[in-house]
N, CA, C and O atoms as CSV, one atom per row, in Angstrom:
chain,resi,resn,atom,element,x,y,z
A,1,UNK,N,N,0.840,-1.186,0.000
A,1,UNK,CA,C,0.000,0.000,0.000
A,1,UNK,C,C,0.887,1.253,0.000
A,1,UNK,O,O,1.850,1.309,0.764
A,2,UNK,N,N,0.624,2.139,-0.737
A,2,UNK,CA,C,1.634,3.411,-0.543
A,2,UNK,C,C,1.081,4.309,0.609
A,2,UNK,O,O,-0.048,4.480,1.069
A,3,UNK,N,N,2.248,4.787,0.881
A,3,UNK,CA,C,2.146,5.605,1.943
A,3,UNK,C,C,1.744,7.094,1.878
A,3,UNK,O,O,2.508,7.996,1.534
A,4,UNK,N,N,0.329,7.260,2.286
A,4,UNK,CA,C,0.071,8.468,2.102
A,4,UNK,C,C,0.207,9.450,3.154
A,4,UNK,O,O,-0.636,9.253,4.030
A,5,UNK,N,N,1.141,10.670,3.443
A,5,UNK,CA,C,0.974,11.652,4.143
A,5,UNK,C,C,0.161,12.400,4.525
A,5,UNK,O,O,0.120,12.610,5.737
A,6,UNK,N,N,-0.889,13.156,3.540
A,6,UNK,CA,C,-1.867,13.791,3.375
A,6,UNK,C,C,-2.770,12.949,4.437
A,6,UNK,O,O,-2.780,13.504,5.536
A,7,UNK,N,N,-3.432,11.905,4.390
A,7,UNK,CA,C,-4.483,10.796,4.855
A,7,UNK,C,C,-3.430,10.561,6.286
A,7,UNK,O,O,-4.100,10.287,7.282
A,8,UNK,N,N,-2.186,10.612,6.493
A,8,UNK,CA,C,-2.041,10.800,7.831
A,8,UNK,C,C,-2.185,11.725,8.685
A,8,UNK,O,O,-2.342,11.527,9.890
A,9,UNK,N,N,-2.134,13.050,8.021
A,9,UNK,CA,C,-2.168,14.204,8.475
A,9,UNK,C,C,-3.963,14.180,8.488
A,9,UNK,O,O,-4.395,14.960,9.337
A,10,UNK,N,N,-4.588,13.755,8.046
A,10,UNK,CA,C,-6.428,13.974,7.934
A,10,UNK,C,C,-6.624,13.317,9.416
A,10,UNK,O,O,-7.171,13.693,10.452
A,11,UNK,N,N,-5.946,12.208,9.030
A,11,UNK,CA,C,-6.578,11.082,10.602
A,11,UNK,C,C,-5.835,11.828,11.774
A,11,UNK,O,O,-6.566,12.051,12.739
A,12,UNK,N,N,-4.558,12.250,11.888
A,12,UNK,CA,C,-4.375,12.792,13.076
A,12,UNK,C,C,-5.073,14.224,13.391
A,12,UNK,O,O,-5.330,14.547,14.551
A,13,UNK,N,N,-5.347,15.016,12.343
A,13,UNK,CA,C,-6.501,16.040,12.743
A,13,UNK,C,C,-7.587,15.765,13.037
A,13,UNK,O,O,-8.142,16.464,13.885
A,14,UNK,N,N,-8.334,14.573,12.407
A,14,UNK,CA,C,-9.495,14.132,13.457
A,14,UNK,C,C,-9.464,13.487,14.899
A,14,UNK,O,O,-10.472,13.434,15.604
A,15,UNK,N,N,-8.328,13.040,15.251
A,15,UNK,CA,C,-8.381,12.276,16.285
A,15,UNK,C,C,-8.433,13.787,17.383
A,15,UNK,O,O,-9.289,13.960,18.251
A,16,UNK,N,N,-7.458,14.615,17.108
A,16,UNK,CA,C,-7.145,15.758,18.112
A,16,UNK,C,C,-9.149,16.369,18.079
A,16,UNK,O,O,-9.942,16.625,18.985
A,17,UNK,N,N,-9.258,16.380,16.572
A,17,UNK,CA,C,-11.067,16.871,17.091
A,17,UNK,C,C,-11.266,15.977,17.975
A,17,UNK,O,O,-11.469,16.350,19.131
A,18,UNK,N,N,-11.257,14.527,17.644
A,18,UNK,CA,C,-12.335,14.193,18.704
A,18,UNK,C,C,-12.178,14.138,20.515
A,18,UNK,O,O,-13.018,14.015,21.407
A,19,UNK,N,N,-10.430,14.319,20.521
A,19,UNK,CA,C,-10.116,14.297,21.902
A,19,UNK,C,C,-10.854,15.793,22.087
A,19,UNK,O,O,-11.647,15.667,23.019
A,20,UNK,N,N,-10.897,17.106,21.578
A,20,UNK,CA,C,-10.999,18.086,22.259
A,20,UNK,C,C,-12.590,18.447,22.328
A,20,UNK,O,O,-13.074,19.282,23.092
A,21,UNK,N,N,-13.435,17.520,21.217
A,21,UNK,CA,C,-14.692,17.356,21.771
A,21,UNK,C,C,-15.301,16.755,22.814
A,21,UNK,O,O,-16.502,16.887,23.054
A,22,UNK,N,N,-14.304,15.888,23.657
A,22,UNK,CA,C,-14.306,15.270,24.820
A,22,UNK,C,C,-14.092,15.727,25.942
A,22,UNK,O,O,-14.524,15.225,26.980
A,23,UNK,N,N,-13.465,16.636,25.874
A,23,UNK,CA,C,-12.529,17.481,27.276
A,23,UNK,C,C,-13.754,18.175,27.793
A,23,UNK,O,O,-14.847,18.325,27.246
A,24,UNK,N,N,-13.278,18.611,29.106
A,24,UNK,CA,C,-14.407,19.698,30.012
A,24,UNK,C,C,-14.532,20.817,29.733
A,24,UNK,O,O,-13.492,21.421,29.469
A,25,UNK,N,N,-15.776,21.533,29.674
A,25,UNK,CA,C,-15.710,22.731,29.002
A,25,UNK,C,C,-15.400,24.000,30.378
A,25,UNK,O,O,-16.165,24.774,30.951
A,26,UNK,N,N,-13.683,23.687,30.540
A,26,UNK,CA,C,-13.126,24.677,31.094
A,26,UNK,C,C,-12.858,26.081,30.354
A,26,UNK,O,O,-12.801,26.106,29.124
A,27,UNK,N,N,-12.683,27.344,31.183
A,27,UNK,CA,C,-12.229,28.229,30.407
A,27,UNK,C,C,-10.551,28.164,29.645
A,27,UNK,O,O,-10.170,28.394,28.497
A,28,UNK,N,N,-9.906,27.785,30.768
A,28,UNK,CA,C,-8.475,27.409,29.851
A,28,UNK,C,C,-8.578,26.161,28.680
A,28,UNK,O,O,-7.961,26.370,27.636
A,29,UNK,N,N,-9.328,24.879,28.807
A,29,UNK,CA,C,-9.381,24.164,27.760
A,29,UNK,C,C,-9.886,24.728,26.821
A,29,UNK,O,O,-9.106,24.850,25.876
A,30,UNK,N,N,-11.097,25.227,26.630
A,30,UNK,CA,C,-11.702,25.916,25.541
A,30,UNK,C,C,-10.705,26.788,24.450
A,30,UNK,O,O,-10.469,26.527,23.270
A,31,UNK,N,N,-10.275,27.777,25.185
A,31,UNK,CA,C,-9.242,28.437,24.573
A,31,UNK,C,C,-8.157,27.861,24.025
A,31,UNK,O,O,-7.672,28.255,22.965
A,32,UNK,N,N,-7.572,26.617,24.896
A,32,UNK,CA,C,-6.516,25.545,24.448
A,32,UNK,C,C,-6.489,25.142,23.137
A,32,UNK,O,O,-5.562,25.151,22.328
A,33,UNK,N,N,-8.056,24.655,22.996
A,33,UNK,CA,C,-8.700,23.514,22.318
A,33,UNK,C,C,-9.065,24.550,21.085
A,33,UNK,O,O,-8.542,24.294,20.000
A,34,UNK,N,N,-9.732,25.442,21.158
A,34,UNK,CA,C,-9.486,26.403,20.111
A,34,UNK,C,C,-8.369,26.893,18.980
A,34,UNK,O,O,-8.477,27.127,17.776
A,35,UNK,N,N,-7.271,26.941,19.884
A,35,UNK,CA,C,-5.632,27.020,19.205
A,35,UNK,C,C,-5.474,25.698,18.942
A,35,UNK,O,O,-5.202,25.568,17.748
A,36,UNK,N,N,-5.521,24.643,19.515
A,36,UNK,CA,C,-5.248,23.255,18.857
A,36,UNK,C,C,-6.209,22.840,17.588
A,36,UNK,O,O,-5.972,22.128,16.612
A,37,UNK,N,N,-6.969,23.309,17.844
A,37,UNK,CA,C,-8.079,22.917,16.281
A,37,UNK,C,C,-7.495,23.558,15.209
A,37,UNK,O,O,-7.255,22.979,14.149
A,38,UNK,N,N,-7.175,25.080,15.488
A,38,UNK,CA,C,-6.588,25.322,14.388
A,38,UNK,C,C,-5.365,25.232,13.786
A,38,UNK,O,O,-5.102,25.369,12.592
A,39,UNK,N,N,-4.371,24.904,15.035
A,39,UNK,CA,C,-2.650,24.454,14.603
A,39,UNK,C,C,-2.770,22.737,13.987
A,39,UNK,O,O,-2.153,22.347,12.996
A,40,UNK,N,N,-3.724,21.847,14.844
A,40,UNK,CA,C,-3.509,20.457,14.055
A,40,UNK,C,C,-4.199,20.370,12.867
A,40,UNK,O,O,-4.051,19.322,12.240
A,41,UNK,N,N,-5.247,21.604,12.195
A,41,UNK,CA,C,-5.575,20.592,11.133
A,41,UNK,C,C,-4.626,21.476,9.893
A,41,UNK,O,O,-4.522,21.017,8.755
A,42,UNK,N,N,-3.825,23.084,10.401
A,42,UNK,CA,C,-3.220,23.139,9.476
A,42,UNK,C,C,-2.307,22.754,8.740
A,42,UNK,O,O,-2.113,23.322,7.665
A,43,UNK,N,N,-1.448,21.577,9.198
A,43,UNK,CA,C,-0.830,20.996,8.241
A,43,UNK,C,C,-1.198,20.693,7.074
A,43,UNK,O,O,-0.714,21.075,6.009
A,44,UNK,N,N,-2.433,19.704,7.338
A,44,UNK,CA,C,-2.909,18.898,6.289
A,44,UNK,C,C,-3.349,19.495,4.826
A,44,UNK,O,O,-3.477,18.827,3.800
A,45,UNK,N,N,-3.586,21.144,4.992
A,45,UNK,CA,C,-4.176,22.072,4.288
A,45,UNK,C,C,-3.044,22.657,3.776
A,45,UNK,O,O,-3.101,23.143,2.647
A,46,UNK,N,N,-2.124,22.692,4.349
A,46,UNK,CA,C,-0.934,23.639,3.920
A,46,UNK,C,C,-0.099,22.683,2.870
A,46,UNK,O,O,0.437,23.019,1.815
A,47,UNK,N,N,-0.182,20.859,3.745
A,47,UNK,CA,C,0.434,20.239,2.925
A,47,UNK,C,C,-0.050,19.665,1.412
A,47,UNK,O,O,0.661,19.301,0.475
A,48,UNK,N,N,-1.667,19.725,1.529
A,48,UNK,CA,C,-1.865,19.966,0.168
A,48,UNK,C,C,-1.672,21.035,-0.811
A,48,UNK,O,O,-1.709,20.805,-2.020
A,49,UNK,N,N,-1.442,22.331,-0.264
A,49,UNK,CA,C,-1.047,23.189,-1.076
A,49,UNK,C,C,0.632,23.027,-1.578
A,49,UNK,O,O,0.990,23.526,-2.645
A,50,UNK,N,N,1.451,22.395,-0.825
A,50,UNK,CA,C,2.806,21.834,-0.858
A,50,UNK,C,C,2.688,20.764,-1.753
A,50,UNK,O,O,3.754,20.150,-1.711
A,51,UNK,N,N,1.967,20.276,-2.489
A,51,UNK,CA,C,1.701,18.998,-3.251
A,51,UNK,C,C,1.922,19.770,-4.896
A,51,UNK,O,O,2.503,19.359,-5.901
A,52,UNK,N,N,1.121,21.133,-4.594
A,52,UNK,CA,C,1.271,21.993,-5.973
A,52,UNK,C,C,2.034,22.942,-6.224
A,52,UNK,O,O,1.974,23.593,-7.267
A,53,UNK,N,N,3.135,23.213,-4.971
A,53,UNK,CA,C,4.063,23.904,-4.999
A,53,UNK,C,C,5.098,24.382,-6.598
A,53,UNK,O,O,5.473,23.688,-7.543
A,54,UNK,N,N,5.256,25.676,-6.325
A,54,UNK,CA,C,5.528,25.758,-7.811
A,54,UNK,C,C,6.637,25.910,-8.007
A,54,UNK,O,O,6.970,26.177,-9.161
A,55,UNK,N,N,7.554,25.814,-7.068
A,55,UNK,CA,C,9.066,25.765,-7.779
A,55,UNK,C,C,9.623,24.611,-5.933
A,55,UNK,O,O,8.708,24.449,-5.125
A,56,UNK,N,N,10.679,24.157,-5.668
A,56,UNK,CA,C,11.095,23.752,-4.629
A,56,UNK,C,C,11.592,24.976,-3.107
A,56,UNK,O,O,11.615,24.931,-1.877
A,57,UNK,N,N,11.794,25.590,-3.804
A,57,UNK,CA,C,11.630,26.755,-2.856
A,57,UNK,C,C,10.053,26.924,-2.355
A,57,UNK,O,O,9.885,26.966,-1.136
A,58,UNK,N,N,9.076,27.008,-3.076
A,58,UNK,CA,C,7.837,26.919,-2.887
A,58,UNK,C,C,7.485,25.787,-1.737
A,58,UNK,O,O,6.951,25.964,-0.642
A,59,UNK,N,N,7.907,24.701,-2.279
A,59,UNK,CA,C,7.648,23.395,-1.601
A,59,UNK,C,C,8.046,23.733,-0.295
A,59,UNK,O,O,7.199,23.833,0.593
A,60,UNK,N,N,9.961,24.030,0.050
A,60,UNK,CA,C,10.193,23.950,1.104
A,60,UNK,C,C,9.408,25.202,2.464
A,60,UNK,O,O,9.346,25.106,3.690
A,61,UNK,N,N,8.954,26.218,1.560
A,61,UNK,CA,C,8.258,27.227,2.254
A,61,UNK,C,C,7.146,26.369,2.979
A,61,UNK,O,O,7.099,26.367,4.209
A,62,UNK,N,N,6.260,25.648,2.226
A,62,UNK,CA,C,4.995,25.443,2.365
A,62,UNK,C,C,5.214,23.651,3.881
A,62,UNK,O,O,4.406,23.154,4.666
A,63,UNK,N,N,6.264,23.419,3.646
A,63,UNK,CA,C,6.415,22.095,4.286
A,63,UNK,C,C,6.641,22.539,6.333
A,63,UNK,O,O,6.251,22.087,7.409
A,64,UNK,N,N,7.850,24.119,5.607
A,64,UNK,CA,C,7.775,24.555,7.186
A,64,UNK,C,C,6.903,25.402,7.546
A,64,UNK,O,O,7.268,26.251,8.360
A,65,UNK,N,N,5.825,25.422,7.166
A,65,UNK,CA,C,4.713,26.277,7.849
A,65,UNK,C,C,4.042,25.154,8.255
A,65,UNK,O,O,3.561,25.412,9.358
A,66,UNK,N,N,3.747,23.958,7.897
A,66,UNK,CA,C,3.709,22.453,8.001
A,66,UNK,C,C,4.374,21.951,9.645
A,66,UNK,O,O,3.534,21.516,10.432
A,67,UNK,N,N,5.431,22.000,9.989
A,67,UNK,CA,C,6.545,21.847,10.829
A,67,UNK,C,C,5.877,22.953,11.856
A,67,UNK,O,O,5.272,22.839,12.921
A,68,UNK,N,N,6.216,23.921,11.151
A,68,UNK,CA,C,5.746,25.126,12.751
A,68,UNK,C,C,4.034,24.736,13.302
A,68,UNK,O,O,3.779,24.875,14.498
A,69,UNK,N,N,3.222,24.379,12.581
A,69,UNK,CA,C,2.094,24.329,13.246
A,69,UNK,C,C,1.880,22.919,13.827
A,69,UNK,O,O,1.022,22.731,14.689
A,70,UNK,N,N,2.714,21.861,13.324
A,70,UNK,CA,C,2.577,20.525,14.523
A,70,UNK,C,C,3.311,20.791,15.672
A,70,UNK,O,O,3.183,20.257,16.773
A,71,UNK,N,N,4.391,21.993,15.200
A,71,UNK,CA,C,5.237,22.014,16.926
A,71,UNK,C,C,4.556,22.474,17.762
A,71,UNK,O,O,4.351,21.996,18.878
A,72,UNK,N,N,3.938,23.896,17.112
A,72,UNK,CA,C,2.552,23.937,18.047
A,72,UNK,C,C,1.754,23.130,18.223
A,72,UNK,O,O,1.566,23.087,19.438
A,73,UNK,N,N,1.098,22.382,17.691
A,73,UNK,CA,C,0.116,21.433,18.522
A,73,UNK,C,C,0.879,21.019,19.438
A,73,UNK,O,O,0.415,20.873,20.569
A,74,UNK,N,N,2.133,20.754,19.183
A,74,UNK,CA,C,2.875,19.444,20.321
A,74,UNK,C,C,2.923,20.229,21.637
A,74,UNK,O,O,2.717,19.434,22.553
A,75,UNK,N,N,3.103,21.412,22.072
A,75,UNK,CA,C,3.174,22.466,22.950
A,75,UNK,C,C,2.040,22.493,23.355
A,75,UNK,O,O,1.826,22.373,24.562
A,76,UNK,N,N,1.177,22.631,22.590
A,76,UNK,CA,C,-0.277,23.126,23.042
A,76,UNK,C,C,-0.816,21.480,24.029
A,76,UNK,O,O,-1.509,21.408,25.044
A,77,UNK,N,N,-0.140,20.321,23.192
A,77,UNK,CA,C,-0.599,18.887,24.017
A,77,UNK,C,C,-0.056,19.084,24.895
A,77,UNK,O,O,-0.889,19.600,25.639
A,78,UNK,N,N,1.129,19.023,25.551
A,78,UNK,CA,C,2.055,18.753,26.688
A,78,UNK,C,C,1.316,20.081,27.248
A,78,UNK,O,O,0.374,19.557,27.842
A,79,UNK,N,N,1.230,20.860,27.347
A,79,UNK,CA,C,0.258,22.059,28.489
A,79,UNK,C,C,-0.770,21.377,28.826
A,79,UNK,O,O,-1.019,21.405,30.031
A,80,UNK,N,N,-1.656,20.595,27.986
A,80,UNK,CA,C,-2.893,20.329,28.087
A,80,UNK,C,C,-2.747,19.263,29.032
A,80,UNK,O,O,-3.679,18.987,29.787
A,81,UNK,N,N,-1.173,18.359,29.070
A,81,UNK,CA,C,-1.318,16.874,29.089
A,81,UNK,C,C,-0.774,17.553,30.974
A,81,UNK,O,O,-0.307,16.676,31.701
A,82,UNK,N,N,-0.835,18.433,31.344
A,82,UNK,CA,C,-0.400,18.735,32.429
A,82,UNK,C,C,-2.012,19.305,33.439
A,82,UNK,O,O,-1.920,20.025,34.433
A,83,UNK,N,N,-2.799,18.999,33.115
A,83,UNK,CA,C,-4.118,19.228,33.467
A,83,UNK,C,C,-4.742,18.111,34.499
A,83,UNK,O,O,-4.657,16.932,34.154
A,84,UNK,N,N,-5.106,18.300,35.232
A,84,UNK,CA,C,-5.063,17.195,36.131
A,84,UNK,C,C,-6.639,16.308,35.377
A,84,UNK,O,O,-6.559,15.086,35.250
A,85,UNK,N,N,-7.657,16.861,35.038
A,85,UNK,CA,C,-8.391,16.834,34.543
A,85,UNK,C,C,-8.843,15.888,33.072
A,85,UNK,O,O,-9.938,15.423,32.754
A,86,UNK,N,N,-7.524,15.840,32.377
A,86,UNK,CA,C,-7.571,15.747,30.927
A,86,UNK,C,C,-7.230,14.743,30.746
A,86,UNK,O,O,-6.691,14.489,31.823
A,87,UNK,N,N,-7.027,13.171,29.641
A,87,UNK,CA,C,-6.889,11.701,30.066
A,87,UNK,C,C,-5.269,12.417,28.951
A,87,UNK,O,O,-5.090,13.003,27.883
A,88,UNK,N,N,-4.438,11.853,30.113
A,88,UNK,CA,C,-3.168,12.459,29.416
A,88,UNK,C,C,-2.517,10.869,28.950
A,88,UNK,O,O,-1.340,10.677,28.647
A,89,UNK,N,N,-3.365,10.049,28.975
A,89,UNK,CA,C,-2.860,8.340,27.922
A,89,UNK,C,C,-3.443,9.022,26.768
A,89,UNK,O,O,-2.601,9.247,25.899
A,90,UNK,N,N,-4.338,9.323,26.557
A,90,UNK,CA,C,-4.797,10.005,25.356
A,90,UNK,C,C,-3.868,10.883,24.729
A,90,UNK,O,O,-3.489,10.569,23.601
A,91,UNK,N,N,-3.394,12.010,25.294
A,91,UNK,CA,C,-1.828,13.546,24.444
A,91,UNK,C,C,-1.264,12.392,24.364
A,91,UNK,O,O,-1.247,12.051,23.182
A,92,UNK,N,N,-0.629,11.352,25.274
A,92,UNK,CA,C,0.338,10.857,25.415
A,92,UNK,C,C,0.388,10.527,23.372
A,92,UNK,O,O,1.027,11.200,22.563
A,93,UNK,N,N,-0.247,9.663,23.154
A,93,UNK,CA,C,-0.325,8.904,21.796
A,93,UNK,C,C,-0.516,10.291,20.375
A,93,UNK,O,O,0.130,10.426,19.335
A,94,UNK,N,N,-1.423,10.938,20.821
A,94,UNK,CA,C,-1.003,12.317,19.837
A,94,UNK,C,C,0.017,12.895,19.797
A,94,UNK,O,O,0.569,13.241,18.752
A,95,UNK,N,N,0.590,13.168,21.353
A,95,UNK,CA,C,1.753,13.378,20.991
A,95,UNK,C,C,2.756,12.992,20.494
A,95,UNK,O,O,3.606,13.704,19.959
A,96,UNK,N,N,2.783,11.390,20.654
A,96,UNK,CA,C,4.102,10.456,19.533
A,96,UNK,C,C,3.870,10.574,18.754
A,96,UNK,O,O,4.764,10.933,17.987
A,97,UNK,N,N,2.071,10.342,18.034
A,97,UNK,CA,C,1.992,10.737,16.430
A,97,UNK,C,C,2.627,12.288,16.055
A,97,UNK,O,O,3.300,12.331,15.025
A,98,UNK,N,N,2.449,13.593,16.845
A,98,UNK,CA,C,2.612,14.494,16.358
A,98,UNK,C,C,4.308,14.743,16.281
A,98,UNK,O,O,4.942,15.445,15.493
A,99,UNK,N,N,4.753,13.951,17.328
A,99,UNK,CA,C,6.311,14.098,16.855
A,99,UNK,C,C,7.225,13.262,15.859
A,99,UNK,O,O,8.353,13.422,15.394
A,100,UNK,N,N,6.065,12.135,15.721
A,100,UNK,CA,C,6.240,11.460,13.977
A,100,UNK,C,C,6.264,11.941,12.890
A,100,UNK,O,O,6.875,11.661,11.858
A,101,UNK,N,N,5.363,12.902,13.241
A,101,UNK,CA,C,4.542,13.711,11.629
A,101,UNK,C,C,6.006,14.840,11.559
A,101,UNK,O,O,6.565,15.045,10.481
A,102,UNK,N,N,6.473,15.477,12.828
A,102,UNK,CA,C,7.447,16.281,12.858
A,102,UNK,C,C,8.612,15.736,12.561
A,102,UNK,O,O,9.252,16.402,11.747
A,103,UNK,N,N,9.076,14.851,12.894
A,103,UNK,CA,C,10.637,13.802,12.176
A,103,UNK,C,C,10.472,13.834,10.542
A,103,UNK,O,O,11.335,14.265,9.776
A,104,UNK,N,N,9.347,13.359,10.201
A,104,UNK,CA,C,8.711,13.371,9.151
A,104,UNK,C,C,9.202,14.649,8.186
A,104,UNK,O,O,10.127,14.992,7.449
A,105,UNK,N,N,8.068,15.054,8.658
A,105,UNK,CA,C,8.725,16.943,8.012
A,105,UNK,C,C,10.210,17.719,8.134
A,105,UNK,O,O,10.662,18.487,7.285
A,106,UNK,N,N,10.933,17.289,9.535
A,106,UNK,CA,C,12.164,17.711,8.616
A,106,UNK,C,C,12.501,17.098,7.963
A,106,UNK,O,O,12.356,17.692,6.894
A,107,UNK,N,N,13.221,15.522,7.649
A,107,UNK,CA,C,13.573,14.744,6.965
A,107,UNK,C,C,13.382,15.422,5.802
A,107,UNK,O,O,14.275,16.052,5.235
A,108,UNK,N,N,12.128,15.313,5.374
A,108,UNK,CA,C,11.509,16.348,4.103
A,108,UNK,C,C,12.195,17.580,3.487
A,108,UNK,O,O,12.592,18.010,2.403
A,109,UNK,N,N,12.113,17.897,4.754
A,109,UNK,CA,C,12.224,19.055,3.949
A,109,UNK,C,C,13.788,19.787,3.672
A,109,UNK,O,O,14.198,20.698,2.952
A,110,UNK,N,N,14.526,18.649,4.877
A,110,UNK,CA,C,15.989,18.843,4.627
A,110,UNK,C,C,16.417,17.898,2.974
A,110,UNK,O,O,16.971,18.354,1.974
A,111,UNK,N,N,16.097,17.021,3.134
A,111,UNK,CA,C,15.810,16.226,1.651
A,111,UNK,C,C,15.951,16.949,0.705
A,111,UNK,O,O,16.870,16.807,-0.102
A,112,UNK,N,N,14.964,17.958,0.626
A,112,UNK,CA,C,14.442,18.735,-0.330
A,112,UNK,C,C,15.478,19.305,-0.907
A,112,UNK,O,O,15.939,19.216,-2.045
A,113,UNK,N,N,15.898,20.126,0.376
A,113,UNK,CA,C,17.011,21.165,0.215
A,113,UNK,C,C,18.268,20.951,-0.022
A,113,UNK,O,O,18.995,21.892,-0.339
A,114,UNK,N,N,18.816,19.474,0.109
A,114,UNK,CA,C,19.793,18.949,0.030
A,114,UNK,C,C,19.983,18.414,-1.544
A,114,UNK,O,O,21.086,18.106,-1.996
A,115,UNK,N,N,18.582,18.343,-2.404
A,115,UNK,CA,C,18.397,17.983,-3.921
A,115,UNK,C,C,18.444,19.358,-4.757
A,115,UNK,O,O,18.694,19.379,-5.962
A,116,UNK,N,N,18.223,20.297,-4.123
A,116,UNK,CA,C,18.241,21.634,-5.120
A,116,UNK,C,C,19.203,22.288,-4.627
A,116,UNK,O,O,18.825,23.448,-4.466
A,117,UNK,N,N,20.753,22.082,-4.147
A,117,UNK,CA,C,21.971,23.044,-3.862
A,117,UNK,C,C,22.746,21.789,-4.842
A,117,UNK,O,O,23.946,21.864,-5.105
């Protein structure tokens, strides 16, 4: 089966929805969970626009805006995963995926850069 990125990046943005549709509707989670909705699903959006990238410079632009918004999620988990409140076996596993998806992306994008010098 080939390995699709895109469809990993979809499933780990739904999973973070569905953990943060789960959580207590605290005032700090809310707000948390707000910034995490929108840092985890932007990869997946950015990295399809990185699919049509128009020169490799393009690409590598589009891969680390990719990179910066899973590091944020990963920040935004580990705050969250410090909540006495919150099932932190749950960040625990987003967070390995999200620092997968991040190994991932540099590899990438050093790759990249290492084919066009």
């Amino acid at each position: 089966m080939k390995y699709d990125l895109e469809n990993r990046l979809i499933e780990f943005a739904n999973e973070v929805i569905s953990f943060t549709e789960r959580q207590p509707q605290r005032y700090a989670v809310k707000i948390l969970a707000n910034q995490l909705l929108r840092s985890c699903t932007s990869p997946a959006l950015n990295y399809a626009e990185a699919q049509a990238a128009e020169s490799k410079r393009d690409f590598v632009h589009k891969m680390k805006i990719c990179l910066k918004e899973l590091r944020e999620t990963q920040v935004i988990l580990r705050i969250l995963e410090k909540r006495p409140y919150v099932d932190s076996e749950k960040i625990q596993n987003l967070d390995n995926e999200c620092d997968q998806l991040i190994q991932i992306f540099v590899k990438s994008i050093a790759t990249t850069k290492a084919s066009a010098a």
